[in-house]
Backbone as numpy.savetxt, mean C-alpha at the origin, in Angstrom:
# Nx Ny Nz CAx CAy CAz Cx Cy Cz
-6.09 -22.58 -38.58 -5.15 -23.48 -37.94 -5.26 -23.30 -36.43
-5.14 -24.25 -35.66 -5.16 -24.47 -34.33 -3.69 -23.45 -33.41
-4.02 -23.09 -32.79 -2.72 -22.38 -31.79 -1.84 -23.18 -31.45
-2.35 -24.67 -30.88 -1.70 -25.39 -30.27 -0.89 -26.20 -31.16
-1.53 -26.18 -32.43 -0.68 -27.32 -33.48 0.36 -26.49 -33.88
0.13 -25.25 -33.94 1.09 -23.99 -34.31 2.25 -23.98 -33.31
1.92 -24.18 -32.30 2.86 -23.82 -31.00 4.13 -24.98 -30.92
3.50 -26.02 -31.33 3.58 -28.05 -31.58 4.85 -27.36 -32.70
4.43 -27.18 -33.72 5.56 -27.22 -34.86 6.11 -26.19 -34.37
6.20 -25.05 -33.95 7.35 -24.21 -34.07 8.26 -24.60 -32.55
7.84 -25.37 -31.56 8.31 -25.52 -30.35 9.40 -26.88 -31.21
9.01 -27.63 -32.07 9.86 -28.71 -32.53 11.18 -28.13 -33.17
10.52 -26.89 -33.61 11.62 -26.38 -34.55 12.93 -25.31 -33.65
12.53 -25.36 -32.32 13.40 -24.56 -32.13 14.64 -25.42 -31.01
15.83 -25.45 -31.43 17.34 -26.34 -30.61 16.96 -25.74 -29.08
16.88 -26.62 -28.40 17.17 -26.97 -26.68 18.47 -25.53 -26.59
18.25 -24.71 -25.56 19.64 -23.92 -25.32 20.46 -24.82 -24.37
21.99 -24.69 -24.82 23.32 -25.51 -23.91 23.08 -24.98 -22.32
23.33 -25.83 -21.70 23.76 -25.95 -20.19 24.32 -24.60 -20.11
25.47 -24.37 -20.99 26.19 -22.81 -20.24 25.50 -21.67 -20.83
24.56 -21.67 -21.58 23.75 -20.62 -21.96 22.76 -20.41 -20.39
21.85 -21.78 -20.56 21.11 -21.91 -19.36 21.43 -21.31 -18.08
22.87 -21.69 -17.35 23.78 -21.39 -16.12 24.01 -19.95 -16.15
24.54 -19.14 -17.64 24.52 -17.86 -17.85 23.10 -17.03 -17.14
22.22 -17.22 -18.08 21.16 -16.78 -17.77 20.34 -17.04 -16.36
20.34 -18.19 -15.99 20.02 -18.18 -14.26 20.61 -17.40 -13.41
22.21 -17.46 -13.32 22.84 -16.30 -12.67 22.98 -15.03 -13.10
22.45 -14.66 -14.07 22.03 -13.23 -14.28 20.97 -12.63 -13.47
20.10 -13.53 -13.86 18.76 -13.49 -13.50 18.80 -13.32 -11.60
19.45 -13.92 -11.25 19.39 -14.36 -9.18 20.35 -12.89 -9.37
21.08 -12.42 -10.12 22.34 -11.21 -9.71 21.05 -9.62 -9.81
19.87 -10.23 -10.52 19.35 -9.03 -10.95 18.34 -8.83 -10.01
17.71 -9.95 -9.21 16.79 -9.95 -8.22 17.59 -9.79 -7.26
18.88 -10.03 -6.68 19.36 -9.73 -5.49 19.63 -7.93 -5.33
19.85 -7.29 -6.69 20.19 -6.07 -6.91 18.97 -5.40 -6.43
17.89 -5.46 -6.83 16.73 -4.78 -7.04 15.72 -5.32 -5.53
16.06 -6.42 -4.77 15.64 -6.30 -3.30 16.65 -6.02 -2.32
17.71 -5.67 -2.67 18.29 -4.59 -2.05 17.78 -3.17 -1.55
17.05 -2.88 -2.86 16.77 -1.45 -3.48 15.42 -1.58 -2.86
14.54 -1.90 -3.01 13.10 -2.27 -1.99 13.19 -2.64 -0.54
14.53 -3.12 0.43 14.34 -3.30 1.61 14.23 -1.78 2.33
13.17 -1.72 3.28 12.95 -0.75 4.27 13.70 -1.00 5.23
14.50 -0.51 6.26 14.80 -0.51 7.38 13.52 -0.79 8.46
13.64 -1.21 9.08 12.54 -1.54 10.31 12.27 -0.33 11.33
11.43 -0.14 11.91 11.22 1.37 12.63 11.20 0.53 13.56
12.11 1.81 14.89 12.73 0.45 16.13 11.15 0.81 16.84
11.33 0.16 18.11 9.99 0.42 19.03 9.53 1.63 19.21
10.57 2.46 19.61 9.95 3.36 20.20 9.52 4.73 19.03
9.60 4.35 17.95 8.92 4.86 16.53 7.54 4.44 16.66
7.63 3.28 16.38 5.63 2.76 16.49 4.75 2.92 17.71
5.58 3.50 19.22 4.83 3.72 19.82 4.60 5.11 20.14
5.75 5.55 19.61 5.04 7.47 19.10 4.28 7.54 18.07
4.33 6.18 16.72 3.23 6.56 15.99 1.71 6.07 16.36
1.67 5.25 17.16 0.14 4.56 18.23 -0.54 5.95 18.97
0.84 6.92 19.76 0.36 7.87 19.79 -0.31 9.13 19.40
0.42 9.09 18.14 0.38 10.61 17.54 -1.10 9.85 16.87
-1.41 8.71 16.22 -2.62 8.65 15.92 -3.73 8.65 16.33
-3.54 8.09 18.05 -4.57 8.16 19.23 -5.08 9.45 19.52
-4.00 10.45 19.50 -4.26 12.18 19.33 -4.77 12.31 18.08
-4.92 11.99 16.82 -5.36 12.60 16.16 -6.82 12.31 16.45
-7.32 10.87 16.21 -8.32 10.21 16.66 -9.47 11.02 18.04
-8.50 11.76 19.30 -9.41 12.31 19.72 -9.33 13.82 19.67
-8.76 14.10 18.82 -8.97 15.92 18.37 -9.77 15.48 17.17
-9.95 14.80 16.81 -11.21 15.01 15.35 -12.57 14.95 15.97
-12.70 13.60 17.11 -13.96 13.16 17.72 -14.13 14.49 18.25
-13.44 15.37 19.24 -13.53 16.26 19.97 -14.20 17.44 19.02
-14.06 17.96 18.19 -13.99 18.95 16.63 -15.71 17.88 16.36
-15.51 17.02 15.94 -17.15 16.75 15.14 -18.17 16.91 16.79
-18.01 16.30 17.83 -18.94 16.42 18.87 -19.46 18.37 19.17
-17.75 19.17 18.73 -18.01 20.44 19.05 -18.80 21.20 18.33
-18.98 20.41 16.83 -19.61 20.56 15.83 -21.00 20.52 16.01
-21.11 19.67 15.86 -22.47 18.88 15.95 -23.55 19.84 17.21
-23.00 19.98 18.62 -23.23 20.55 19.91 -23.72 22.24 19.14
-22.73 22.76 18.40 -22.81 24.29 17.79 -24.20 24.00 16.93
-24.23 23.19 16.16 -25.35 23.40 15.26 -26.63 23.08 15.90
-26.49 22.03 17.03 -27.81 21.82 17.57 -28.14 23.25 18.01
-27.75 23.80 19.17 -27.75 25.20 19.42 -28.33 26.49 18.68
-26.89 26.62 18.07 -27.00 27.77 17.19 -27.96 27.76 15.80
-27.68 26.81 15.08 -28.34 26.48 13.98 -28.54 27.44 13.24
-29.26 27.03 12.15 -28.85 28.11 10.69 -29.71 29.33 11.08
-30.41 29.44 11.66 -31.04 30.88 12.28 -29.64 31.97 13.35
-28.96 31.22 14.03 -28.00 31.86 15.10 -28.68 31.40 16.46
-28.15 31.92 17.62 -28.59 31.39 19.15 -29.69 31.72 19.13
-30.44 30.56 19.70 -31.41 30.33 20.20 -32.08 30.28 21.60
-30.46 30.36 22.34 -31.16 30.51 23.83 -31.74 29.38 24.36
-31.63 28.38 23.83 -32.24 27.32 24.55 -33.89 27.34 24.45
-34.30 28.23 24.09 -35.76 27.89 23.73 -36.25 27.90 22.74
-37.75 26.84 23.08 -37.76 26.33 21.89 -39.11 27.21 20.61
-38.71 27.32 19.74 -39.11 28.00 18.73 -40.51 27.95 18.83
């Protein structure tokens, strides 16, 4: 049997719900979404939050660059043998 012919007869068979069933259930429904984005609104972080956080990330941003360049500088150098002295092998 087809889904749709299935869907056809049992959609015939079932009574329209009344207006005050309908009205019930809509305003349940708007009482239950107003409850629950209540519960999800964030407060807004005022200005001077996002521009200590612009900062504190700009610092992180150049203490890491600073750390991999210091990195990088050590291994050219030192390398898996230890100092080298600048000359070359």
């Amino acid at each position: 049997m087809d889904e749709l012919l299935l869907l056809r007869r049992v959609h015939e068979a079932v009574p329209e719900p009344s207006k005050l069933a309908l009205d019930e259930g809509r305003a349940a429904l708007l009482a239950r979404a107003a409850r629950t984005a209540d519960l999800h609104a964030k407060p807004r972080a005022s200005r001077r939050s996002r521009a200590r956080s612009r900062w504190a990330g700009a610092g992180i941003g150049v203490v890491t660059g600073a750390a991999l360049v210091t990195g990088l500088v050590a291994a050219n150098v030192l390398g898996l043998a230890g100092w080298r002295g600048g000359a070359e092998p």
